[in-house]
Structures are given as structure tokens and as C-alpha cells.
DOLUM-250541 format. One record per residue: residue in three letters; x, y, z of N, C-alpha, C in turn. Coordinates in Angstrom, 1 decimal, decimal comma. Layout:
N
<atom ALA; <X; Y; Z>; <X; Y; Z>; <X; Y; Z>>;
...
//
This chain:
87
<atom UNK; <101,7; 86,4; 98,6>; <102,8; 86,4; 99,6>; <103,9; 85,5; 99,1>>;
<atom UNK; <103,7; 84,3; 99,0>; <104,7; 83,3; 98,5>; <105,1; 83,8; 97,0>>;
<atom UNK; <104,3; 85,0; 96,3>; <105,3; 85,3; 95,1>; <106,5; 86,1; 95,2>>;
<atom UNK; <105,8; 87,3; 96,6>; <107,3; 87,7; 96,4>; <108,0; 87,6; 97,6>>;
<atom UNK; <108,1; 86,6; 98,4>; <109,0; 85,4; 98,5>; <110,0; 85,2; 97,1>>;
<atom UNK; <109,0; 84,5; 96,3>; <109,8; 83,9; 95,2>; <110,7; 84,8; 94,3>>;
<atom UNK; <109,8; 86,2; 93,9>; <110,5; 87,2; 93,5>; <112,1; 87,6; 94,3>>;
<atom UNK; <112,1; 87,6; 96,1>; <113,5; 87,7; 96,4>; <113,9; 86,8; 95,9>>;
<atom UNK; <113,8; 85,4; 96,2>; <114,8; 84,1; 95,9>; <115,5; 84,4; 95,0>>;
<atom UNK; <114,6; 84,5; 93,3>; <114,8; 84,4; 92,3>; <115,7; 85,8; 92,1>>;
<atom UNK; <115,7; 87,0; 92,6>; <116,6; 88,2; 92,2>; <118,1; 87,3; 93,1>>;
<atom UNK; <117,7; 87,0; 94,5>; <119,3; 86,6; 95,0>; <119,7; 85,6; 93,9>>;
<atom UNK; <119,2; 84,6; 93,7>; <120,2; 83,8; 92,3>; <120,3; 84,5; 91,5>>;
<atom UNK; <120,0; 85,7; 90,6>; <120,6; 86,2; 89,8>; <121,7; 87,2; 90,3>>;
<atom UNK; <121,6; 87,3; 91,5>; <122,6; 88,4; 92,1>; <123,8; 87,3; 91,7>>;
<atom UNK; <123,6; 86,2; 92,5>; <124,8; 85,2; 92,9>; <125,3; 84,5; 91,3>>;
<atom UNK; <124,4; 84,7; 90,4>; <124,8; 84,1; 89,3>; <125,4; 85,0; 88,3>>;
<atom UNK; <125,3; 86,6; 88,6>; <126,6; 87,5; 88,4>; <128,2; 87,4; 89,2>>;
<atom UNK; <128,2; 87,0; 89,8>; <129,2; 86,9; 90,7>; <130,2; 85,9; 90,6>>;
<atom UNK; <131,4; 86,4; 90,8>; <132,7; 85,3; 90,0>; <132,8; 84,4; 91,1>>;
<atom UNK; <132,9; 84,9; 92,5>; <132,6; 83,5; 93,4>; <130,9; 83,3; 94,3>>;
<atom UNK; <130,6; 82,4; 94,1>; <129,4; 82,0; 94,3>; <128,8; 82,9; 96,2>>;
<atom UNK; <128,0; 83,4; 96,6>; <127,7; 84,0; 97,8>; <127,5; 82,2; 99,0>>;
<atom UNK; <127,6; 82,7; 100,3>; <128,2; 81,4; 101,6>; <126,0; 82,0; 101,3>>;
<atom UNK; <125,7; 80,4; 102,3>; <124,3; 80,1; 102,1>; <124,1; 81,3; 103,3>>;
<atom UNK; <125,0; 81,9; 104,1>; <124,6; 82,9; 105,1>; <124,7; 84,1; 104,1>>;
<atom UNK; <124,9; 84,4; 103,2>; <125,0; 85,7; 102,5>; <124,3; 85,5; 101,9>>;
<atom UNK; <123,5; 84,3; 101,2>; <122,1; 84,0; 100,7>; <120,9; 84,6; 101,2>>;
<atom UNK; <121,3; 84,1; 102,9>; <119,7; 84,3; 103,2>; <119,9; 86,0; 103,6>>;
<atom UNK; <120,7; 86,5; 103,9>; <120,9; 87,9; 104,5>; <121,0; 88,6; 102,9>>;
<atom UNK; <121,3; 88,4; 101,8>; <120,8; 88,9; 100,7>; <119,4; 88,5; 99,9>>;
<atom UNK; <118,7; 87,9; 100,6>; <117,2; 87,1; 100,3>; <116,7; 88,1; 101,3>>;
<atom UNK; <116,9; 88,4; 102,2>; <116,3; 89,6; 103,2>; <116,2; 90,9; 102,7>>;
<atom UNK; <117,0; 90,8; 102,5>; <117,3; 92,6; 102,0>; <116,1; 92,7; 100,7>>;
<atom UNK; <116,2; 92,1; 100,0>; <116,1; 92,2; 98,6>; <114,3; 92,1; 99,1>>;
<atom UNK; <113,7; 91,3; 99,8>; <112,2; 91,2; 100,5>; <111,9; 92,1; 100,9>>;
<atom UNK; <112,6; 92,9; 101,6>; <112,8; 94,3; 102,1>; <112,5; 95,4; 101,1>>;
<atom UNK; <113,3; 95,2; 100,5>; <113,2; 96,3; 99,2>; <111,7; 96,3; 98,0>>;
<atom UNK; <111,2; 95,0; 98,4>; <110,2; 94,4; 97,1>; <109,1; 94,8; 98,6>>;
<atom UNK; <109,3; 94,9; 99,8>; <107,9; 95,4; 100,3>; <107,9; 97,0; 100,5>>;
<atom UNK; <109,3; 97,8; 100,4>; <109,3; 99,0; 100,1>; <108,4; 99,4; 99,0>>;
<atom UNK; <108,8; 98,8; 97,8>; <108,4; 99,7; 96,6>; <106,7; 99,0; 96,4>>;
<atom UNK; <106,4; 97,9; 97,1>; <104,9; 98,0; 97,2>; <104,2; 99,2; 98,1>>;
<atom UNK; <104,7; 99,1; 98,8>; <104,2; 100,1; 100,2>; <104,3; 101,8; 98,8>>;
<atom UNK; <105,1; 102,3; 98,2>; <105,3; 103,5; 97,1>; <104,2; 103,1; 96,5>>;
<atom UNK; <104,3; 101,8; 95,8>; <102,8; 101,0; 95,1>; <101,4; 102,0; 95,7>>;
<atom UNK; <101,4; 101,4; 97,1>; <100,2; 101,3; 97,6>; <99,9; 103,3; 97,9>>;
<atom UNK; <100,9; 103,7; 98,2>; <100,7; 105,0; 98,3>; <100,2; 105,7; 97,1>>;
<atom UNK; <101,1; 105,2; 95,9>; <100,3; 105,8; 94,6>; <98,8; 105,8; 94,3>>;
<atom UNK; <98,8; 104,0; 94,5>; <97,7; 103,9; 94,0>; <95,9; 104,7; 95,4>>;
<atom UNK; <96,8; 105,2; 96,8>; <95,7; 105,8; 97,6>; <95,6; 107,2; 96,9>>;
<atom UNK; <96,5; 107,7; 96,3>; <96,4; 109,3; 95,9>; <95,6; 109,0; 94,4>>;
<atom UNK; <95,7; 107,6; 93,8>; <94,9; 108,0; 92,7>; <93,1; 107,5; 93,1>>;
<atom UNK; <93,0; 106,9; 94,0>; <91,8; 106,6; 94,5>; <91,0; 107,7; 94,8>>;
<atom UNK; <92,1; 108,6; 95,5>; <91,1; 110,0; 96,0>; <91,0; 111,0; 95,1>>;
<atom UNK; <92,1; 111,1; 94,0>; <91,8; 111,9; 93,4>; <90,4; 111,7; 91,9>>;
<atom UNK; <90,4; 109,5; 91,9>; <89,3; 109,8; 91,0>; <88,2; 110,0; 91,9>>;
<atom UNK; <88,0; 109,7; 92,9>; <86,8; 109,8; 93,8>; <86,7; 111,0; 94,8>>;
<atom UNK; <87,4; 112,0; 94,3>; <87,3; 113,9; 94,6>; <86,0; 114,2; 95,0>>;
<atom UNK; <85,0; 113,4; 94,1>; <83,7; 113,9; 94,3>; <83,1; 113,5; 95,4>>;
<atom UNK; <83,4; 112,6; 95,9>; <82,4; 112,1; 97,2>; <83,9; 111,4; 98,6>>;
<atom UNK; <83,9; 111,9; 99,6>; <85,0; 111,7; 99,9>; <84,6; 110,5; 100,9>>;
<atom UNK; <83,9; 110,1; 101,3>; <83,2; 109,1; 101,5>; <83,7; 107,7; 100,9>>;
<atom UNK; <83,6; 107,6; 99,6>; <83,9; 106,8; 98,8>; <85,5; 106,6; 98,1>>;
<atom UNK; <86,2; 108,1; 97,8>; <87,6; 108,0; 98,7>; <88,2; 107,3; 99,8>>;
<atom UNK; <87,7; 107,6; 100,6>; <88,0; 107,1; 102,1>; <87,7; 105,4; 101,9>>;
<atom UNK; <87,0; 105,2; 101,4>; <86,7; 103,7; 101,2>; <87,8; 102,8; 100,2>>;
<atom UNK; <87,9; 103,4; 99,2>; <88,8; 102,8; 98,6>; <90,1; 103,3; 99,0>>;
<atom UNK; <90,3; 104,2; 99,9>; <92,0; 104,2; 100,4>; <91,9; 103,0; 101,3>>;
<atom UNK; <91,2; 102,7; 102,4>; <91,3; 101,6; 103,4>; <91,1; 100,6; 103,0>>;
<atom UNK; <90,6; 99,8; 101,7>; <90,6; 98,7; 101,1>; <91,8; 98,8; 100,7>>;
<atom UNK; <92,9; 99,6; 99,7>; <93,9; 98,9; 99,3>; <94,6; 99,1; 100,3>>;
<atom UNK; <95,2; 100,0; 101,6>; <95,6; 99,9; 102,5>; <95,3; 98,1; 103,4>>;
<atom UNK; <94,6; 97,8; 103,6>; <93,9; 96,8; 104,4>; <94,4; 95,3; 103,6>>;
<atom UNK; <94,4; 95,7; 101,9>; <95,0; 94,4; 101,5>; <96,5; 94,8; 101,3>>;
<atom UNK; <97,2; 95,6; 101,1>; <98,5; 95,9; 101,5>; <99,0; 95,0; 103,0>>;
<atom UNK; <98,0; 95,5; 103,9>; <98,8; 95,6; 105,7>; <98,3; 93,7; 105,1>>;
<atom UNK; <97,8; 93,3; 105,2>; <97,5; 91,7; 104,5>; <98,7; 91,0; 104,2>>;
<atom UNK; <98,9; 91,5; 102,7>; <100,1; 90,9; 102,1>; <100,9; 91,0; 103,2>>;
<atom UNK; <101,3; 91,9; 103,2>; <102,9; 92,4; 104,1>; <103,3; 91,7; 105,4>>;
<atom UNK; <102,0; 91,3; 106,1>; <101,8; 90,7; 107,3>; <102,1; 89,0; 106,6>>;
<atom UNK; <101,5; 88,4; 106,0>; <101,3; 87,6; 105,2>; <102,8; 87,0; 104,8>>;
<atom UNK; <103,8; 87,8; 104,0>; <105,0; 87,9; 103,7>; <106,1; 87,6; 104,8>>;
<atom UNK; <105,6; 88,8; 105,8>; <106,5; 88,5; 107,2>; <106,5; 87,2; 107,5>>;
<atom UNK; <105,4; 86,7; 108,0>; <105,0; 85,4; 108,7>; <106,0; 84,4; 108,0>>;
<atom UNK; <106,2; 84,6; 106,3>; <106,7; 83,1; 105,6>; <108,3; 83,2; 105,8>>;
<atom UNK; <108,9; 84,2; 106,7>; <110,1; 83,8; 107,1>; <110,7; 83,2; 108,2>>;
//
């Protein structure tokens, strides 16, 4: 959770450290938002990939599909909740 925290931080300083005038600490945190935003978007695509490849290696028993979709689902809904809370 606190990494990708750190992952926003660290993308908004490089946003800000392209920029000819430096961003106000309120355009910091409202571009530290966004950017957390976007880093729990493309986990969530993450997490979808990785449920279509779960069922498709576990085609054979769907049982065991279904199990490994709600495990990485379950540590997904985890992080994400996890993430929220550290703002």
C-alpha cells in the first residue's frame, strides 16, 4: 500500500521536476491524487488480466478457477482499501 503511495509521490516530483515553474503544494496533492488514481486503475486491468488467466489455466476444474479468481480479487479489494485509508 505505502508503495504505491510512494509510486504517486515519486511520478508527481517528476511531473513537477519537468516543469519550468515548480506546481503550488495544492497542485501537488491534487496531482498526487490523480496519478494514485490512475496507479489503482491499471492494477484493477492488472487484476482483471490476471482473473482471465487464472480461469483459463484452470478450464479444467472450475471449482479451482473460481478459487483462484476470489483470492486475487480479495487481495486486490485489500490493497485498494488499504491504499485508500493512507490518505
Amino acid at each position: 500500500m505505502r508503495k504505491l503511495k510512494k509510486i504517486a509521490d515519486e511520478t508527481t516530483q517528476d511531473i513537477n521536476n519537468v516543469l519550468t515553474n515548480p506546481l503550488t503544494e495544492e497542485q501537488v496533492d491534487k496531482i498526487s491524487e490523480i496519478v494514485e488514481n490512475a496507479v489503482i486503475r491499471g492494477l484493477l486491468e492488472g487484476q482483471h488480466r490476471a482473473v482471465d488467466a487464472a480461469r483459463r489455466c484452470a478450464e479444467h476444474d472450475d471449482e479451482e478457477a473460481k478459487r483462484y479468481a476470489e483470492a486475487i480479487r480479495h487481495e486486490n479489494d485489500v490493497l485498494i482499501a488499504n491504499l485508500s485509508s493512507l490518505r
